[in-house]
PyMOL Python script that loads the backbone (N, CA, C, O; Angstrom):
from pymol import cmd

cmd.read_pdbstr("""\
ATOM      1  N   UNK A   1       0.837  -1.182   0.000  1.00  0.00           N
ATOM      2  CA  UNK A   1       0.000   0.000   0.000  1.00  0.00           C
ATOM      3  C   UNK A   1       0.877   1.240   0.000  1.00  0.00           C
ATOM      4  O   UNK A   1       2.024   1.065   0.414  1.00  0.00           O
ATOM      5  N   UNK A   2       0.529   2.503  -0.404  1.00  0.00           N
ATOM      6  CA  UNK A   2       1.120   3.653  -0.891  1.00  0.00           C
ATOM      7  C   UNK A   2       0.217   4.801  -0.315  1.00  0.00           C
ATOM      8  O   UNK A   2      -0.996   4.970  -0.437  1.00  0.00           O
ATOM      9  N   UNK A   3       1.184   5.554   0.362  1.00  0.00           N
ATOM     10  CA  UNK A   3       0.257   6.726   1.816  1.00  0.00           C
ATOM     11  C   UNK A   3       0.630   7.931   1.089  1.00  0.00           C
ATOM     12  O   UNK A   3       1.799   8.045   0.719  1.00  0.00           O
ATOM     13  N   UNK A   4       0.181   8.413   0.956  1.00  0.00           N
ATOM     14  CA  UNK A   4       0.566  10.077   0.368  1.00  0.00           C
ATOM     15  C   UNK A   4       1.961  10.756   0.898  1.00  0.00           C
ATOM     16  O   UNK A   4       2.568  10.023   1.678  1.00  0.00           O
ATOM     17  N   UNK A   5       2.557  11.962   0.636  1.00  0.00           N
ATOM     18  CA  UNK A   5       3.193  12.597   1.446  1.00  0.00           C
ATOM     19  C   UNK A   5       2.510  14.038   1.086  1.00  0.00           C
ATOM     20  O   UNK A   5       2.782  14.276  -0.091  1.00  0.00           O
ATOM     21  N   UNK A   6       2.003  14.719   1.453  1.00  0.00           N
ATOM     22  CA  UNK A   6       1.452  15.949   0.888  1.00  0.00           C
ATOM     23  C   UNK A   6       2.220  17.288   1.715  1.00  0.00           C
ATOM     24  O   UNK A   6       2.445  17.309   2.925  1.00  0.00           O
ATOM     25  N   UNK A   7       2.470  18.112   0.978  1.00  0.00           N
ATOM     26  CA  UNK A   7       3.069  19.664   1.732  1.00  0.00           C
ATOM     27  C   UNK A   7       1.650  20.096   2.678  1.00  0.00           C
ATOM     28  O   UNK A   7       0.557  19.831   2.178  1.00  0.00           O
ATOM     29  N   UNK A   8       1.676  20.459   3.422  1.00  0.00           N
ATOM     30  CA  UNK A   8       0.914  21.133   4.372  1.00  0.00           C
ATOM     31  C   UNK A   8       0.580  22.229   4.385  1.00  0.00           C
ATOM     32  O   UNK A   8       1.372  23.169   4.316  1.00  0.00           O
ATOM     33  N   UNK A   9      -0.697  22.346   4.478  1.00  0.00           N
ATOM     34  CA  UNK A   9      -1.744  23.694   3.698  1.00  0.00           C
ATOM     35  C   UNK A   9      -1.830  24.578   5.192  1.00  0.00           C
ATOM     36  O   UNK A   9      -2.202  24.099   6.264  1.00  0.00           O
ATOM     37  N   UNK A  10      -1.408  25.913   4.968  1.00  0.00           N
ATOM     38  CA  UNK A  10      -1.521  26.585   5.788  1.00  0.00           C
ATOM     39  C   UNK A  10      -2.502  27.868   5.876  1.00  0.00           C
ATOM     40  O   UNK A  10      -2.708  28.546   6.882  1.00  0.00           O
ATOM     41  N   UNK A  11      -3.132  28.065   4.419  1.00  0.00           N
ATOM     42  CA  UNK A  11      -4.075  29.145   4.306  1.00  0.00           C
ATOM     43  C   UNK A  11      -5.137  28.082   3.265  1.00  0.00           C
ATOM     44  O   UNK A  11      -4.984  26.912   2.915  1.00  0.00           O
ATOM     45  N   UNK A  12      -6.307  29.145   2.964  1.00  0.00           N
ATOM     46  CA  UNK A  12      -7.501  28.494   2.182  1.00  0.00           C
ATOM     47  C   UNK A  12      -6.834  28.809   0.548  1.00  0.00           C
ATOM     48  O   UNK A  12      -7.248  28.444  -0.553  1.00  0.00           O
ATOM     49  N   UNK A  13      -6.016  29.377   0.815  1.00  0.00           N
ATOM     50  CA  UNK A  13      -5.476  30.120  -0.655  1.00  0.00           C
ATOM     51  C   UNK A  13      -4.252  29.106  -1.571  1.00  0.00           C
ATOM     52  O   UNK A  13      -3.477  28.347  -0.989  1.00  0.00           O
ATOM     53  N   UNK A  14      -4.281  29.258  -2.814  1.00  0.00           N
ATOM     54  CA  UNK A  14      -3.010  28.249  -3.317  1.00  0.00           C
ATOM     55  C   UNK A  14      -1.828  28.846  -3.127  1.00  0.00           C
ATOM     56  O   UNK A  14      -1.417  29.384  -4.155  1.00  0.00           O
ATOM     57  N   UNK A  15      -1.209  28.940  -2.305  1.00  0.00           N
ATOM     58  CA  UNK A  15       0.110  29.531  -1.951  1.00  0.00           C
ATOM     59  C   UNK A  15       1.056  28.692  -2.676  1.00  0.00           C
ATOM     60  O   UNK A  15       0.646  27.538  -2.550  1.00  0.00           O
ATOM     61  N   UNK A  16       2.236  28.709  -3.447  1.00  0.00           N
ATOM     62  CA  UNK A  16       3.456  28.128  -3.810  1.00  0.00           C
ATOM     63  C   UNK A  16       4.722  28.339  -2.916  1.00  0.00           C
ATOM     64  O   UNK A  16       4.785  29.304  -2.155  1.00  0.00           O
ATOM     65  N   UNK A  17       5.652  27.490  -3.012  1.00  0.00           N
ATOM     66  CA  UNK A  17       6.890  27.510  -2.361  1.00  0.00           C
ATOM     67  C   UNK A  17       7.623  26.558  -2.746  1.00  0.00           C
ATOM     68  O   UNK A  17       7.367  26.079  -3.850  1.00  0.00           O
ATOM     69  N   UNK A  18       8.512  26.116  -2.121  1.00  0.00           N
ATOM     70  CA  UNK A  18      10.081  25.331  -2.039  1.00  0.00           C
ATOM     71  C   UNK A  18       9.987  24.380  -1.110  1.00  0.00           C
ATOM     72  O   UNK A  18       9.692  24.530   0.075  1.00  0.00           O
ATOM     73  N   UNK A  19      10.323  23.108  -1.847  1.00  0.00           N
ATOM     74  CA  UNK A  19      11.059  22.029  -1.056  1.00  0.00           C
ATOM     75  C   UNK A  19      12.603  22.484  -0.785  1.00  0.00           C
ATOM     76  O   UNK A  19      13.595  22.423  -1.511  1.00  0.00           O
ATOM     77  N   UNK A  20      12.433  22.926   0.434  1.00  0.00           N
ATOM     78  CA  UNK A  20      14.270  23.166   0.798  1.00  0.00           C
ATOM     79  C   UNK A  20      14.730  22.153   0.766  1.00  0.00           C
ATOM     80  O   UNK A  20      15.269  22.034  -0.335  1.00  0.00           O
ATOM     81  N   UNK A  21      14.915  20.872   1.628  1.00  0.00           N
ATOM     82  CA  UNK A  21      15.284  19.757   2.122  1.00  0.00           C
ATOM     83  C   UNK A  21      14.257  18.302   2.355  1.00  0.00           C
ATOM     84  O   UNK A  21      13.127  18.080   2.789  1.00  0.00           O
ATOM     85  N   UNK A  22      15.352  17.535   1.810  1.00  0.00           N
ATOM     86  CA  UNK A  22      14.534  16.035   2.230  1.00  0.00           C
ATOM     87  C   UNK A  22      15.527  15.326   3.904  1.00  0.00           C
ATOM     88  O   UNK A  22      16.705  14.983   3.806  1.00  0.00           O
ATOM     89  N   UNK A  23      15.122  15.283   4.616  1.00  0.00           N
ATOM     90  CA  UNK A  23      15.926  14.188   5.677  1.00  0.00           C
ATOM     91  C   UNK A  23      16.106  13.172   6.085  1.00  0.00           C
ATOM     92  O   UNK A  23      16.450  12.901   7.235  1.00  0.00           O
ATOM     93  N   UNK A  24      15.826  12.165   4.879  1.00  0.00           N
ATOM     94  CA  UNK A  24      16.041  11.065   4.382  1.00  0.00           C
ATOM     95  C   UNK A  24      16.067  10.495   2.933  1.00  0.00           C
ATOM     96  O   UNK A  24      15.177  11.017   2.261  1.00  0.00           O
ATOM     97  N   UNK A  25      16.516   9.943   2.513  1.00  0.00           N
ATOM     98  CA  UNK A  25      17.007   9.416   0.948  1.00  0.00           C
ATOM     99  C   UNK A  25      15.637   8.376   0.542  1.00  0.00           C
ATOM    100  O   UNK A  25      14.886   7.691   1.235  1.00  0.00           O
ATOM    101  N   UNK A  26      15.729   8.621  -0.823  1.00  0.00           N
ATOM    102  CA  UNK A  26      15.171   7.509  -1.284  1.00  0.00           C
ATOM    103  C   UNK A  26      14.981   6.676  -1.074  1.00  0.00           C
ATOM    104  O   UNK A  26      15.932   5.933  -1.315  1.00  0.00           O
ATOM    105  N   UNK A  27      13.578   5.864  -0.402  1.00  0.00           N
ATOM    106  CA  UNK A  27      14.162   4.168  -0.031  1.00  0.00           C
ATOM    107  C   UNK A  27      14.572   3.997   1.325  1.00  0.00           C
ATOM    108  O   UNK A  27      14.712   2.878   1.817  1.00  0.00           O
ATOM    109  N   UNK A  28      14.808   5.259   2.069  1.00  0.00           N
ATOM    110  CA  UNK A  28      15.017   4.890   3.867  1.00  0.00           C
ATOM    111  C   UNK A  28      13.686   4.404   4.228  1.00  0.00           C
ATOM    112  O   UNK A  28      12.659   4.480   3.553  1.00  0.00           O
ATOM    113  N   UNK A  29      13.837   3.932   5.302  1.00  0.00           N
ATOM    114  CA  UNK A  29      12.320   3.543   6.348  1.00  0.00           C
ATOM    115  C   UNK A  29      12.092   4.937   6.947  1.00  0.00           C
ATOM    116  O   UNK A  29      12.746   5.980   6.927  1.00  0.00           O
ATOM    117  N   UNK A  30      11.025   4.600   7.438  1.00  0.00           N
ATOM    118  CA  UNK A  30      10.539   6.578   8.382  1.00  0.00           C
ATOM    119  C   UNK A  30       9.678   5.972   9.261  1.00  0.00           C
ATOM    120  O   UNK A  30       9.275   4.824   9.073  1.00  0.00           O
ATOM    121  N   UNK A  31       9.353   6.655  10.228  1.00  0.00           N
ATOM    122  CA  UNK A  31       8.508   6.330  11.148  1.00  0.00           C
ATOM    123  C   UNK A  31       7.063   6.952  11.119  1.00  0.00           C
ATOM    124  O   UNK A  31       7.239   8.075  10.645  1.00  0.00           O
ATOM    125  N   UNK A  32       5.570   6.773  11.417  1.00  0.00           N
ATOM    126  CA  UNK A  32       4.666   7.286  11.061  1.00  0.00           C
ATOM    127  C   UNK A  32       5.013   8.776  12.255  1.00  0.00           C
ATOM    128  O   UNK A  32       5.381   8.506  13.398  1.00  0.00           O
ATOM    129  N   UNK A  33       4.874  10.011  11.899  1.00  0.00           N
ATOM    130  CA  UNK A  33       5.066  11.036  12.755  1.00  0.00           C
ATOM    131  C   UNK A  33       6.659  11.906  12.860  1.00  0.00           C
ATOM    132  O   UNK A  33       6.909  12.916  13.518  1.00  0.00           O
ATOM    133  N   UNK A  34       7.489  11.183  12.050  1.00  0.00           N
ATOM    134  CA  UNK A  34       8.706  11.090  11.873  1.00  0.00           C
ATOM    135  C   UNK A  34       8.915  12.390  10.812  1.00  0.00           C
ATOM    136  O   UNK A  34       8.379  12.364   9.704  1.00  0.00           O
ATOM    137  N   UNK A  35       9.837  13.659  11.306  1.00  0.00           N
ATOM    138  CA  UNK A  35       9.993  14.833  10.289  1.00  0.00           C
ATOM    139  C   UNK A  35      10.474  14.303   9.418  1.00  0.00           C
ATOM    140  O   UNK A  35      11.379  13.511   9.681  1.00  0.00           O
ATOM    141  N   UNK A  36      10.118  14.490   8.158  1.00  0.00           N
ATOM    142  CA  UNK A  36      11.097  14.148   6.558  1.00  0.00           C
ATOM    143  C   UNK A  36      11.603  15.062   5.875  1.00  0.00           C
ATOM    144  O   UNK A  36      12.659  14.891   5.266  1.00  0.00           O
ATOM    145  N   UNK A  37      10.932  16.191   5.859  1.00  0.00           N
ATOM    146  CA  UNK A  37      11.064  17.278   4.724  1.00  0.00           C
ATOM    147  C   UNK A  37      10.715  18.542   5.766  1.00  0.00           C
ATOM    148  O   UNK A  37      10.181  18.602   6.874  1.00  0.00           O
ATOM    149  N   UNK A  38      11.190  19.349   5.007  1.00  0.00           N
ATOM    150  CA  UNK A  38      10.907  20.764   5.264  1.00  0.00           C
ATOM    151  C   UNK A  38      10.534  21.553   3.900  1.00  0.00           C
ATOM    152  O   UNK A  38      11.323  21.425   2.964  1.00  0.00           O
ATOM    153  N   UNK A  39       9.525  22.263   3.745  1.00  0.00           N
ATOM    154  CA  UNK A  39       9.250  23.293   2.490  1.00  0.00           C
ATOM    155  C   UNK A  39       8.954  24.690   3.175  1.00  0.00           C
ATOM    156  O   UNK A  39       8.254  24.777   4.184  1.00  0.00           O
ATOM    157  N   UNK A  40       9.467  25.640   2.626  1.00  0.00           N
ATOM    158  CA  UNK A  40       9.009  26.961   2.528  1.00  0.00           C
ATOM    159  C   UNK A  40       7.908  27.757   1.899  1.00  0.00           C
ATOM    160  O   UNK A  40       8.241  28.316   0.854  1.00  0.00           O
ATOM    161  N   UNK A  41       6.301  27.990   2.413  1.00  0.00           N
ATOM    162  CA  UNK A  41       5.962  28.518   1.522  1.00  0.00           C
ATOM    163  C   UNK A  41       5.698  30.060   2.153  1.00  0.00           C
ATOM    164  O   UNK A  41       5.497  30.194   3.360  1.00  0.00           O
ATOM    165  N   UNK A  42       5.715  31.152   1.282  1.00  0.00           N
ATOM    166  CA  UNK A  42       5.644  32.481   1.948  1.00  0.00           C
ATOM    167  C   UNK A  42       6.336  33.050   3.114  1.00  0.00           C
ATOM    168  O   UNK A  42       5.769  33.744   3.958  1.00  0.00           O
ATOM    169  N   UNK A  43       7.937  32.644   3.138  1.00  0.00           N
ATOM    170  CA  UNK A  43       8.183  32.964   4.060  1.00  0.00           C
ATOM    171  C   UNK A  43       8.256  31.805   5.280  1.00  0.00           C
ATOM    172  O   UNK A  43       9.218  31.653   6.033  1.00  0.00           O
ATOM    173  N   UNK A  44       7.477  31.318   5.288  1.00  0.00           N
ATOM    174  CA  UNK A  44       7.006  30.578   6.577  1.00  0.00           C
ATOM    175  C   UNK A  44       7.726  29.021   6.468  1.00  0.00           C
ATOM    176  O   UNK A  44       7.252  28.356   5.547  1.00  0.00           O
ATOM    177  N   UNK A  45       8.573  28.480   7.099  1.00  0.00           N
ATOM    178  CA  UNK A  45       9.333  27.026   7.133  1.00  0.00           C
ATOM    179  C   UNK A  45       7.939  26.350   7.854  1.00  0.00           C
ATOM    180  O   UNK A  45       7.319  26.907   8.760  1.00  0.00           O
ATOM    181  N   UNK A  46       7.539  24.865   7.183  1.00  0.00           N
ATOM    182  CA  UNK A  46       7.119  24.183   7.315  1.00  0.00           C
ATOM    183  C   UNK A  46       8.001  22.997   7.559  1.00  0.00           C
ATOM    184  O   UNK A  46       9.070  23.047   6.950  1.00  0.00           O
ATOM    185  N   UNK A  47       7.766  21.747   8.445  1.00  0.00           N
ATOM    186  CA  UNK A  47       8.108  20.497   8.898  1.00  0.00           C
ATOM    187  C   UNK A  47       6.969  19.552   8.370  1.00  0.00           C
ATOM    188  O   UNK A  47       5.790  19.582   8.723  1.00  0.00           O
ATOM    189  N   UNK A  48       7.713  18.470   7.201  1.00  0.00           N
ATOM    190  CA  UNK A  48       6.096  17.832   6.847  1.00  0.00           C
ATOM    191  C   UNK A  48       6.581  16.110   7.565  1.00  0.00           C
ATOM    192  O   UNK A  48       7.792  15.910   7.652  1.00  0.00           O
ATOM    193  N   UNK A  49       6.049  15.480   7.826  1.00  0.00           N
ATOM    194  CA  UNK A  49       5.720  14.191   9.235  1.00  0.00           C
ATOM    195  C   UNK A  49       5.213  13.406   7.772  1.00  0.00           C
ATOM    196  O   UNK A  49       4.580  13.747   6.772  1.00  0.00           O
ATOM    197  N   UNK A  50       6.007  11.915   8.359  1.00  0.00           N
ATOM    198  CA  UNK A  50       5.238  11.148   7.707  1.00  0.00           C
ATOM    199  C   UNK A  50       4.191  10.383   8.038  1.00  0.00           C
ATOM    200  O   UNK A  50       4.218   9.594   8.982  1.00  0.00           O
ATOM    201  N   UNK A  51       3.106  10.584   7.211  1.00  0.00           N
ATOM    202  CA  UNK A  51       2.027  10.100   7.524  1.00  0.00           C
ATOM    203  C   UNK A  51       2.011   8.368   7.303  1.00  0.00           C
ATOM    204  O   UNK A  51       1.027   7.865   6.761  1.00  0.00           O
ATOM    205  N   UNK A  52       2.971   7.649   7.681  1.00  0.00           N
ATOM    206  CA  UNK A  52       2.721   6.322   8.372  1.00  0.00           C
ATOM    207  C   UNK A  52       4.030   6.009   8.241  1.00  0.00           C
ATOM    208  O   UNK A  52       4.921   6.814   7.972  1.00  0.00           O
ATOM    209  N   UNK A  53       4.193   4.507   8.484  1.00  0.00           N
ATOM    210  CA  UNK A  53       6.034   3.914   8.197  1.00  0.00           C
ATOM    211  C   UNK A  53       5.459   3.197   7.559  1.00  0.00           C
ATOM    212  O   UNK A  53       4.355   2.674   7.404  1.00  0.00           O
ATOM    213  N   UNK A  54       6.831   3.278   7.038  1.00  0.00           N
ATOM    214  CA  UNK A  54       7.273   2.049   5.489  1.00  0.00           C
ATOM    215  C   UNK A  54       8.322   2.722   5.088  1.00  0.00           C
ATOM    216  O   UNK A  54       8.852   3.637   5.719  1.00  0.00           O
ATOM    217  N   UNK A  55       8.742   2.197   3.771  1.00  0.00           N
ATOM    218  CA  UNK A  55      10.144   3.232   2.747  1.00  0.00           C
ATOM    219  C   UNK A  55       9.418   4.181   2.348  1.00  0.00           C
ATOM    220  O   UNK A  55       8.197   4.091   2.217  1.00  0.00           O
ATOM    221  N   UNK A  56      10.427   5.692   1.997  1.00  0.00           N
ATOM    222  CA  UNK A  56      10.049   6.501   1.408  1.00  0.00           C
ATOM    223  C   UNK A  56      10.366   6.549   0.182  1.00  0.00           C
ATOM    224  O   UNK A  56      11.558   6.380  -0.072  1.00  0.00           O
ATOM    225  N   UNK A  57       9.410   6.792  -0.958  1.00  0.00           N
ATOM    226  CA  UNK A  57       9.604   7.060  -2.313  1.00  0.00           C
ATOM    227  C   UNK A  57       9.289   8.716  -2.614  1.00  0.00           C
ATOM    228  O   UNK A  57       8.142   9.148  -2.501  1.00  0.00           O
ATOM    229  N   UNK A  58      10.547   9.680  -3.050  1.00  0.00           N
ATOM    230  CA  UNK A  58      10.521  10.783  -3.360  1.00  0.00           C
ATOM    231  C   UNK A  58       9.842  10.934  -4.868  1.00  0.00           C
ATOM    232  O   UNK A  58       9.982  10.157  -5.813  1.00  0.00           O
ATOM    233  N   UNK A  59       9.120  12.071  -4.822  1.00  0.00           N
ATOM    234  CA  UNK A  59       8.212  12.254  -6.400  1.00  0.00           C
ATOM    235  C   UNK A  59       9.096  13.787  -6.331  1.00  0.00           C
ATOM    236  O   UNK A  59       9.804  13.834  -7.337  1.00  0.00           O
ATOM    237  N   UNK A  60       9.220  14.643  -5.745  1.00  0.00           N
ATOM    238  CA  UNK A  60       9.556  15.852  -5.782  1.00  0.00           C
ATOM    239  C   UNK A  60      11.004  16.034  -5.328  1.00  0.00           C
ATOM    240  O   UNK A  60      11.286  15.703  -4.176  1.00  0.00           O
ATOM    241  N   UNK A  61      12.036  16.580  -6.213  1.00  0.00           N
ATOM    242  CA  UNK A  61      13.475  17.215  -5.606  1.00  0.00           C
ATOM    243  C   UNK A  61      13.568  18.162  -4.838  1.00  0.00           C
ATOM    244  O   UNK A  61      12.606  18.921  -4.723  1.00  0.00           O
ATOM    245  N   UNK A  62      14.660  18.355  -4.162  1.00  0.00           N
ATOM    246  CA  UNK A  62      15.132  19.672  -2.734  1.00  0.00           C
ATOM    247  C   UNK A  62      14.867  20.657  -3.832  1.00  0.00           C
ATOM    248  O   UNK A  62      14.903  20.262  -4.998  1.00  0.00           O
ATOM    249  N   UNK A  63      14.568  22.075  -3.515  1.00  0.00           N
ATOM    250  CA  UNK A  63      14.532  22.990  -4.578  1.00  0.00           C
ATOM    251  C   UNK A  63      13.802  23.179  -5.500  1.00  0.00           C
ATOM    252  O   UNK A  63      13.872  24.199  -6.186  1.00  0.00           O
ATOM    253  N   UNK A  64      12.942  22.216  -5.704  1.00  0.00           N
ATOM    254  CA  UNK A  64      11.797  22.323  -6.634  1.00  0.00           C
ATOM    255  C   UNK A  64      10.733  23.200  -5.850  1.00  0.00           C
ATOM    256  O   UNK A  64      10.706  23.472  -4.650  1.00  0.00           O
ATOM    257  N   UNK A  65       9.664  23.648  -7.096  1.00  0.00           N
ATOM    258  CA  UNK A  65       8.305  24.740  -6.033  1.00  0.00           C
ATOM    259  C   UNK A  65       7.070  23.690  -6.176  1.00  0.00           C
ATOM    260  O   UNK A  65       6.564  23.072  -7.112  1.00  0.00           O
ATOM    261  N   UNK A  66       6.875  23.782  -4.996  1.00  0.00           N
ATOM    262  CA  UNK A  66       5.687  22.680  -4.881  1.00  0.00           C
ATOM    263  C   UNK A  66       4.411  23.933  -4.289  1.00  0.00           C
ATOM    264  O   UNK A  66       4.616  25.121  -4.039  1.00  0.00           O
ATOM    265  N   UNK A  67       3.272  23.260  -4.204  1.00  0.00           N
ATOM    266  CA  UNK A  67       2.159  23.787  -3.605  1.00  0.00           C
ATOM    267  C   UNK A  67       1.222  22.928  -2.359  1.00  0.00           C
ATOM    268  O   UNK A  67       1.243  21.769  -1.944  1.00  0.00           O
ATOM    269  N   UNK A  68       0.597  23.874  -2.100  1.00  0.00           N
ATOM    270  CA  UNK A  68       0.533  23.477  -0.542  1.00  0.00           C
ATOM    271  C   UNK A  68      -0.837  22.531  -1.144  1.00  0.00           C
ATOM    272  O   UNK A  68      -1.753  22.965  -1.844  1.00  0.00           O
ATOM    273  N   UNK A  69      -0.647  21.028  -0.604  1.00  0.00           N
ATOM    274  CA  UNK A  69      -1.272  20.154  -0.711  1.00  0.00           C
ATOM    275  C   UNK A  69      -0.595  18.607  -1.624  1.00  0.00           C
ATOM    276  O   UNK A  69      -0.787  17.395  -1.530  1.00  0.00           O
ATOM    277  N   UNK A  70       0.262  19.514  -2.492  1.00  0.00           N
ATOM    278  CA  UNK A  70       0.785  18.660  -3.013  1.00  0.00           C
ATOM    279  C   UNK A  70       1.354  17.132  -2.648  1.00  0.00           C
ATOM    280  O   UNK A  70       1.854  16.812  -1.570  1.00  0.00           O
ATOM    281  N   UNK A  71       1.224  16.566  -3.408  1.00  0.00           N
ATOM    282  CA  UNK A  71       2.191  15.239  -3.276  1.00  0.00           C
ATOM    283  C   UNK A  71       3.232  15.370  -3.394  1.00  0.00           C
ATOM    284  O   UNK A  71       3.320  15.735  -4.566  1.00  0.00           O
ATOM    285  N   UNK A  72       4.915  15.315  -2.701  1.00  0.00           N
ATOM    286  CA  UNK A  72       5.950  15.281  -2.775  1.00  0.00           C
ATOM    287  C   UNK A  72       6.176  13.653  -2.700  1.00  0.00           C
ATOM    288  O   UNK A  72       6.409  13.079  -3.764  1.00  0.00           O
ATOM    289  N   UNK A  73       6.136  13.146  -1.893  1.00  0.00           N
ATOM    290  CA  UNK A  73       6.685  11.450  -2.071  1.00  0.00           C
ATOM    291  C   UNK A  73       5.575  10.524  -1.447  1.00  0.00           C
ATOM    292  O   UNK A  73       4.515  10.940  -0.978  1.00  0.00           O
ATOM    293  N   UNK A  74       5.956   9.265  -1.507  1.00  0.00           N
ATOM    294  CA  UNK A  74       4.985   8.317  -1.080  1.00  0.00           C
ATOM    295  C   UNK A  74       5.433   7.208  -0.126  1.00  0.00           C
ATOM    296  O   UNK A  74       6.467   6.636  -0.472  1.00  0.00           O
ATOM    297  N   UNK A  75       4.790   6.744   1.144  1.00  0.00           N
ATOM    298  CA  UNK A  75       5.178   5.854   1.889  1.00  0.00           C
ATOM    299  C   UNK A  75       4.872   4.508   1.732  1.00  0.00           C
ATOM    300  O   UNK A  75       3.721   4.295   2.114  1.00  0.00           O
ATOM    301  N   UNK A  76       5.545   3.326   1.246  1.00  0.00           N
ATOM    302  CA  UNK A  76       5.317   2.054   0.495  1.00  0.00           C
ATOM    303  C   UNK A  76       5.325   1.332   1.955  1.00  0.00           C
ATOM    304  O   UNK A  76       6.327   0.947   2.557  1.00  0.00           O
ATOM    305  N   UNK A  77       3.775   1.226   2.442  1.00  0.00           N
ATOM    306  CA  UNK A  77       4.162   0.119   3.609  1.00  0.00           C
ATOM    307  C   UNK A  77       3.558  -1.328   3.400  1.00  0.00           C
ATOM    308  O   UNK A  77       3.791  -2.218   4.217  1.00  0.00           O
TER     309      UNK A  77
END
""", "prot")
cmd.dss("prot")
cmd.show_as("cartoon", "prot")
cmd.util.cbc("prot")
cmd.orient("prot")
């Protein structure tokens, strides 16, 4: 099964931003609740948690502009 990883919506509005950082590689294990990523949108640093354990599969690179809701990677548990 395959869990989302989504950026975290902080207004009702489509805000854009930056994946600064991933804090784990392709393919590590994570823990459900476990920080992975950080994105920037508006200023504002976000911490995104993975929403369950298993390996992580990255869809989105450090530095790319993602939007708030988006899918960045997926948890294969």
């Amino acid at each position: 099964m395959e869990v989302e990883v989504k950026v975290p919506r902080t207004t009702k509005e489509d805000k854009t931003g930056v994946l600064l950082s991933w804090y784990k590689n392709d393919g590590d294990s994570v823990e459900e609740g476990e920080e992975i990523a950080e994105v920037m949108i508006e200023k504002v640093t976000m911490h995104v948690k993975a929403p369950a354990s298993g390996k992580l599969k990255i869809l989105v690179k450090e530095n790319e502009e993602v939007a708030q809701g988006q899918v960045i990677g997926l948890i294969v548990t």
